[in-house]
C-alpha positions as CSV (number, residue, x, y, z in Angstrom):
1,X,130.8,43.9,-92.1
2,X,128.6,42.9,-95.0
3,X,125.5,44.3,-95.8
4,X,122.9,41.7,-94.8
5,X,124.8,40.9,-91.5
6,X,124.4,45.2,-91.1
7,X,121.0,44.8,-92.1
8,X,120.2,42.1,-90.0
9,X,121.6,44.0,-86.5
10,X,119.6,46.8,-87.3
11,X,116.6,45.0,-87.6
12,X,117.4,43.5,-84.3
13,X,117.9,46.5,-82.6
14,X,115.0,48.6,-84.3
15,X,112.9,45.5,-82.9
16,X,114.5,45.7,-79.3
17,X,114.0,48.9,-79.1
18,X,110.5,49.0,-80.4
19,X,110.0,46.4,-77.3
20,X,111.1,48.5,-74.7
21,X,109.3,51.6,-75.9
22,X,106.4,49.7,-75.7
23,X,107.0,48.2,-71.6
24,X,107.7,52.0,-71.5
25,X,104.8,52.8,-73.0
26,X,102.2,50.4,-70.9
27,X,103.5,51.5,-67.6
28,X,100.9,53.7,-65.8
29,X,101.7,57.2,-63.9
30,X,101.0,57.2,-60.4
31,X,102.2,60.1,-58.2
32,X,102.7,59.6,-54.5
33,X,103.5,62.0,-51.5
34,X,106.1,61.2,-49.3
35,X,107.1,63.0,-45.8
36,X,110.6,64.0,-45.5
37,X,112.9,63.0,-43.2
38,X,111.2,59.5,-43.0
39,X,112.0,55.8,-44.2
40,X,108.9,56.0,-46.5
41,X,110.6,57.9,-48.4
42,X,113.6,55.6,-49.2
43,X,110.4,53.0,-50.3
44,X,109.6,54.8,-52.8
45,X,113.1,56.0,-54.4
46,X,114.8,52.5,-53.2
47,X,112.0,50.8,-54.9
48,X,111.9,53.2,-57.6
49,X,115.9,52.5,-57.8
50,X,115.8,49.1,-58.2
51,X,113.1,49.1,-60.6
52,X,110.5,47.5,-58.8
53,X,107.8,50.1,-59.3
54,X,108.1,49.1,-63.1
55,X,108.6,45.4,-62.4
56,X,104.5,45.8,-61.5
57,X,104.1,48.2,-64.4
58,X,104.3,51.5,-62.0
59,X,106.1,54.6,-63.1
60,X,106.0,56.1,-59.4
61,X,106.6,59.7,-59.1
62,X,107.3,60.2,-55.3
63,X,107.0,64.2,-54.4
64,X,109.1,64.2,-51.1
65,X,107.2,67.0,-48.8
66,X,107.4,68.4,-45.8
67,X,105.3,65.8,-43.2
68,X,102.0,69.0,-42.8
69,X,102.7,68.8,-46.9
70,X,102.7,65.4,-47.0
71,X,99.3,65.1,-44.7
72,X,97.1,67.5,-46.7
73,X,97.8,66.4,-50.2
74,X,96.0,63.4,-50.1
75,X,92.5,64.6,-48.6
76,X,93.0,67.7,-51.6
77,X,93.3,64.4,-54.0
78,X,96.6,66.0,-55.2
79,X,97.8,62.8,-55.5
80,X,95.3,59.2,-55.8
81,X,97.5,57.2,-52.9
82,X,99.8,57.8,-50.1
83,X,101.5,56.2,-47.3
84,X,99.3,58.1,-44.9
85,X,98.8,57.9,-41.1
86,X,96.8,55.5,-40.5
87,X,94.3,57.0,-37.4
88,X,93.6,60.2,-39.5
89,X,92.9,58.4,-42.7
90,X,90.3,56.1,-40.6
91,X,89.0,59.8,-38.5
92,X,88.6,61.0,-42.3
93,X,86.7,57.8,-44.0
94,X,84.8,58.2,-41.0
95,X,83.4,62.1,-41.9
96,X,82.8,60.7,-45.5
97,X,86.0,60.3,-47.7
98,X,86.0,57.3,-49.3
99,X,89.1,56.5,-49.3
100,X,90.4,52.7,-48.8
101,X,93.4,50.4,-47.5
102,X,95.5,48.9,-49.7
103,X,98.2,47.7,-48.2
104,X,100.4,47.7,-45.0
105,X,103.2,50.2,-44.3
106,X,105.4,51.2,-41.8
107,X,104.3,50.3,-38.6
108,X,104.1,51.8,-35.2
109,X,108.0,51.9,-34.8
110,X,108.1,54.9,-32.6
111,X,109.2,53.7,-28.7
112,X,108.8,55.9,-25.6
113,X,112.8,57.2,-24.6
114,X,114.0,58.0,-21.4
115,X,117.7,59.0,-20.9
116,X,119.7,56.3,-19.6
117,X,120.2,57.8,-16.0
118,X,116.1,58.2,-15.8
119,X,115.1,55.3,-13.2
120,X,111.7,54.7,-15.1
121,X,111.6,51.1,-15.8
122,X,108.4,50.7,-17.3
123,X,105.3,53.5,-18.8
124,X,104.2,53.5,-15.2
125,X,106.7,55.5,-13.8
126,X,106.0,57.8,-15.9
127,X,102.8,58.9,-14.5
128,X,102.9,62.4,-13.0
129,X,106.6,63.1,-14.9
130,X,106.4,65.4,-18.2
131,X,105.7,63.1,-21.0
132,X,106.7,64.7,-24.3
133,X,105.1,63.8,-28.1
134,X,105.9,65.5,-31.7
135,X,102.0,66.0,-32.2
136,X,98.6,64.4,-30.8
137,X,97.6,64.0,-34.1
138,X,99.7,61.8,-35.8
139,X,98.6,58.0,-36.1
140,X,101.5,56.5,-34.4
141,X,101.0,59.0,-31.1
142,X,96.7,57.9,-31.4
143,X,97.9,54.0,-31.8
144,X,100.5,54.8,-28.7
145,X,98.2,56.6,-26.5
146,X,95.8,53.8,-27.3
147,X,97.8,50.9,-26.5
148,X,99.0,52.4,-22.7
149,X,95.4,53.0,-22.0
150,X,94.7,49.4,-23.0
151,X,97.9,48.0,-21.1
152,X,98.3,50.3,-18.3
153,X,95.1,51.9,-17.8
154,X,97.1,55.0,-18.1
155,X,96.2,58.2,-20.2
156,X,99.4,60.1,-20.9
157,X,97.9,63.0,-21.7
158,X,96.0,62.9,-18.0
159,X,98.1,60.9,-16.1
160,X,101.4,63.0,-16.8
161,X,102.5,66.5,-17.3
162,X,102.3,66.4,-20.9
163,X,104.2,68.5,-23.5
164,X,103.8,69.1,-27.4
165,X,107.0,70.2,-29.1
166,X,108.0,70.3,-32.8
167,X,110.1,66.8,-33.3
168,X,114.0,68.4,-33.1
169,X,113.1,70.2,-30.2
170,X,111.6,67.1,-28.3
171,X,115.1,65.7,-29.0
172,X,116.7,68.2,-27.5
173,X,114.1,68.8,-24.3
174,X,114.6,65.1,-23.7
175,X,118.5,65.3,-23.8
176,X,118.6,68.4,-21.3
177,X,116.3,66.7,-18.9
178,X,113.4,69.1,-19.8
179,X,111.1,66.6,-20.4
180,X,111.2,62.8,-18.6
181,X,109.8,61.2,-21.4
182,X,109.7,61.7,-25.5
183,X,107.7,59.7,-28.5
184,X,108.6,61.3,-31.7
185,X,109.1,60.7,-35.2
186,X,110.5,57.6,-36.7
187,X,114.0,59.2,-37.5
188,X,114.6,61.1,-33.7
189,X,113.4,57.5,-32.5
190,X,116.3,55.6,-34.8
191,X,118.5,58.3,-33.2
192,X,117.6,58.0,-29.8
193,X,117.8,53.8,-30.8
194,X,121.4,54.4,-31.8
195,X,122.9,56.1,-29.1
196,X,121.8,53.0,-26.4
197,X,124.8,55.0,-24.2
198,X,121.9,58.1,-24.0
199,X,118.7,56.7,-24.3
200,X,116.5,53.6,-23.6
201,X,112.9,52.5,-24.2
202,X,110.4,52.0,-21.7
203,X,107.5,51.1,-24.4
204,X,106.8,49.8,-27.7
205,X,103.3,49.5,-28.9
206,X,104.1,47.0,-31.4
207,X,105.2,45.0,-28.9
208,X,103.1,45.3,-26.9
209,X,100.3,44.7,-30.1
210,X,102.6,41.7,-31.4
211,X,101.8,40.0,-28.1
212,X,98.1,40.0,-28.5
213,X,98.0,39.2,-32.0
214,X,100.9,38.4,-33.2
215,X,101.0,41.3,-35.5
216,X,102.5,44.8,-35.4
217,X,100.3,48.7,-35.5
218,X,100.7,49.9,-38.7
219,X,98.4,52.7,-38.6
220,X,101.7,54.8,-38.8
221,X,101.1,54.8,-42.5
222,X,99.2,52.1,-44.3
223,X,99.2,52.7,-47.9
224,X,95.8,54.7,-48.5
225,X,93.8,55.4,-51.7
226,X,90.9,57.1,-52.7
227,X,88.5,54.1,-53.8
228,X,87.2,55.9,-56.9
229,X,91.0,55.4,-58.3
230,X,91.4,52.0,-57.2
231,X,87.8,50.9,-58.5
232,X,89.0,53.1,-61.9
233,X,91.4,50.5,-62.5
234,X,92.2,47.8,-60.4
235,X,95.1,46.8,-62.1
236,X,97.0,49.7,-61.5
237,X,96.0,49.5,-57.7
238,X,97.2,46.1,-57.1
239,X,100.5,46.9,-59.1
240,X,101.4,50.0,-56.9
241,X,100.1,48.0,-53.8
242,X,102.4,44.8,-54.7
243,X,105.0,47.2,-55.6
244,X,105.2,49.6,-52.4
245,X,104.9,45.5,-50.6
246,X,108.5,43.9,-52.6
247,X,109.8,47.4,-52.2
248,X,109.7,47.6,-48.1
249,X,111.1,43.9,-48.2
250,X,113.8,44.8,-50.4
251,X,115.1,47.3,-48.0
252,X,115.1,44.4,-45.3
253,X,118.3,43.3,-47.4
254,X,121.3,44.7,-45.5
255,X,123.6,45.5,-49.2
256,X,120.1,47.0,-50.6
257,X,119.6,49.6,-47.6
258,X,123.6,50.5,-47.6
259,X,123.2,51.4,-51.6
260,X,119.8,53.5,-50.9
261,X,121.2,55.3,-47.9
262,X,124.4,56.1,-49.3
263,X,122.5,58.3,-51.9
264,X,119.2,59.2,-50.4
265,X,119.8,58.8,-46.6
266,X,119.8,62.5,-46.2
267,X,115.9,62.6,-47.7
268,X,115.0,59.3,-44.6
269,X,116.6,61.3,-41.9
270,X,119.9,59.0,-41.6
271,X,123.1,61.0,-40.4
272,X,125.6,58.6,-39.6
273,X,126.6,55.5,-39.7
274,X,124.8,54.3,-36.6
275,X,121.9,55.5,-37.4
276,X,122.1,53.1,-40.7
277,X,123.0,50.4,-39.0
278,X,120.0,50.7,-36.1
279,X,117.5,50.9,-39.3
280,X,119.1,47.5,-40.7
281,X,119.1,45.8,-37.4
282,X,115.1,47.1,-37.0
283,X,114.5,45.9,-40.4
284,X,115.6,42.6,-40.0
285,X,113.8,41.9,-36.9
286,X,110.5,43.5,-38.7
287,X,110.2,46.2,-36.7
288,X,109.6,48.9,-39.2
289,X,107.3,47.5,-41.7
290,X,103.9,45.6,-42.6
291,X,104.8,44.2,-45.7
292,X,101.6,41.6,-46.1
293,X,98.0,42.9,-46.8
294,X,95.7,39.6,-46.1
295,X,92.3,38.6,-44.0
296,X,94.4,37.7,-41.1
297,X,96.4,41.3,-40.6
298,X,92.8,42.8,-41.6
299,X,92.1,41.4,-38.5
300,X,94.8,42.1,-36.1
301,X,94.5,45.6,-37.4
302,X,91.2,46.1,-37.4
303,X,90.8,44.7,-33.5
304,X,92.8,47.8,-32.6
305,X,90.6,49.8,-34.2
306,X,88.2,48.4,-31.6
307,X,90.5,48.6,-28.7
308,X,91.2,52.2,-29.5
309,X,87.2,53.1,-29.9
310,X,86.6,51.3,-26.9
311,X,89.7,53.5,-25.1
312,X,88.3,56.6,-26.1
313,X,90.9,57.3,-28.7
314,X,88.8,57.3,-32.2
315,X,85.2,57.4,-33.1
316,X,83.6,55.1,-35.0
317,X,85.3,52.3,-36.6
318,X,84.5,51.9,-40.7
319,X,83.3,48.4,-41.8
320,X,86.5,47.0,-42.6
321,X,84.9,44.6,-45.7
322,X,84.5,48.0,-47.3
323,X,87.4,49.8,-46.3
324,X,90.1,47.3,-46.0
325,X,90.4,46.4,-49.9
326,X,92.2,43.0,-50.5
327,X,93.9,43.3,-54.0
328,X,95.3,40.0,-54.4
């Protein structure tokens, strides 16, 4: 090769590679929490997989934790934003944390299971059979218990014989018959979805909330950020808010969830191939996620808020001009 042809593909590359170093460079650090054994957690490395986080100038770094892990570090600001259940962060913002929405999430996926031989058609005849939940706490259970008060007029926790159990021993209660009823955690609820030869569901809040708004609960886990970081640079905000957005959609492609769960399915909870293929199925029928942040799911969200305050389930509902940030 002669010299100024050598010189001239050096120069190239040097310049190439002074390009990329400087993307590198202008991407900004944001660390998020993510709960084990959930499909947030195949947002973030999916997304972070196919290079979307840096396609909005994001270098994410997801710390997968243990869900009681995953709920404290955000009110300890150990990390600026997290994909956080959506009741508590509203309980919190309403004792003073100023903390903000940013963008949807997953939404209120969780359905109440029976076991196929149970004769409960409907929530109703559960009333007076033991009901079982994961926690009373977590925002999906508070949307859930909110939405059968507002359709049924029913209280699970005083209209039934109601039992608390840690998630894998729900599962197991409801499959010996030891409880009638079980709402748990999104991965036991794709399980329970996948084997439709041992389990059925008698509710879904989102349907239920689709049919009065057109929209689904996704105070499962909105994304959630301290407003102080968001207002410290907005630019940042909106690219981790877009990002987390083209990342839950991406997974609604059937080849793009196959690649993620054949090398991070064990962190989301899948086991088997069933279990896959009920996510897929939810994820193309837009069960899982909220993937638009605008003034009209503002609004369907924030009329829960007032449905649930009105049941009794929260307290005061936060002025959602202040609260709800629109980014884009």
């Amino acid at each position: 090769m002669s010299q100024p042809k050598l010189i001239w593909m050096l120069l190239i590359t040097f310049t190439a590679s002074l390009g990329f170093g400087v993307q590198a460079a202008d991407l900004k650090t944001v660390k998020v929490t993510n709960p084990r054994n959930s499909i947030l957690s195949l947002v973030s490395l999916g997304g972070q997989m196919a290079g979307i986080y840096k396609k909005h100038g994001i270098k994410l770094e997801p710390d997968l934790r243990p869900f009681k892990g995953h709920m404290a570090a955000l009110p300890a600001k150990a990390v600026p934003c997290a994909q956080y259940a959506g009741t508590a962060a509203i309980a919190r913002i309403n004792k003073g944390m100023n903390l903000a929405i940013v963008a949807g999430g997953l939404t209120v996926m969780q359905e109440v299971f029976v076991n196929k031989n149970n004769p409960a058609k409907s929530i109703t005849d559960l009333k007076g059979k033991k009901f079982g939940s994961w926690s009373t706490g977590a925002g999906a259970y508070k949307a859930a218990k909110a939405a059968i008060i507002d359709g049924y007029n029913m209280n699970v926790e005083k209209d039934t014989e109601f039992v608390q159990a840690a998630a894998p021993a729900l599962m197991a209660l409801l499959t010996r018959g030891d409880v009638d009823s079980m709402f748990n955690i999104s991965s036991l609820t794709i399980r329970a979805a996948s084997q439709p030869d041992k389990y059925r569901s008698v509710f879904s809040p989102n349907e239920y909330w689709k049919k009065k708004t057109g929209h689904a609960i996704v105070w499962s886990a909105p994304l959630v950020c301290w407003k102080d970081w968001v207002e410290e640079d907005k630019d940042r905000a909106r690219g981790l808010a877009n990002a987390v957005g083209e990342s839950m959609r991406w997974l609604r492609n059937p080849k793009n969830f196959d690649e993620v769960a054949a090398k991070f399915g064990k962190m989301g909870g899948i086991r088997n191939d069933a279990e896959r293929d009920t996510y897929k199925d939810w994820l193309a029928k837009r069960k899982i996620f909220i993937t638009e942040w605008n003034q009209e799911v503002v609004d369907s969200q924030w009329k829960f808020l007032e449905m649930a305050k009105k049941r009794g389930v929260l307290g005061e509902v936060p002025d959602k001009n202040k609260v709800a940030l629109l980014l884009n």
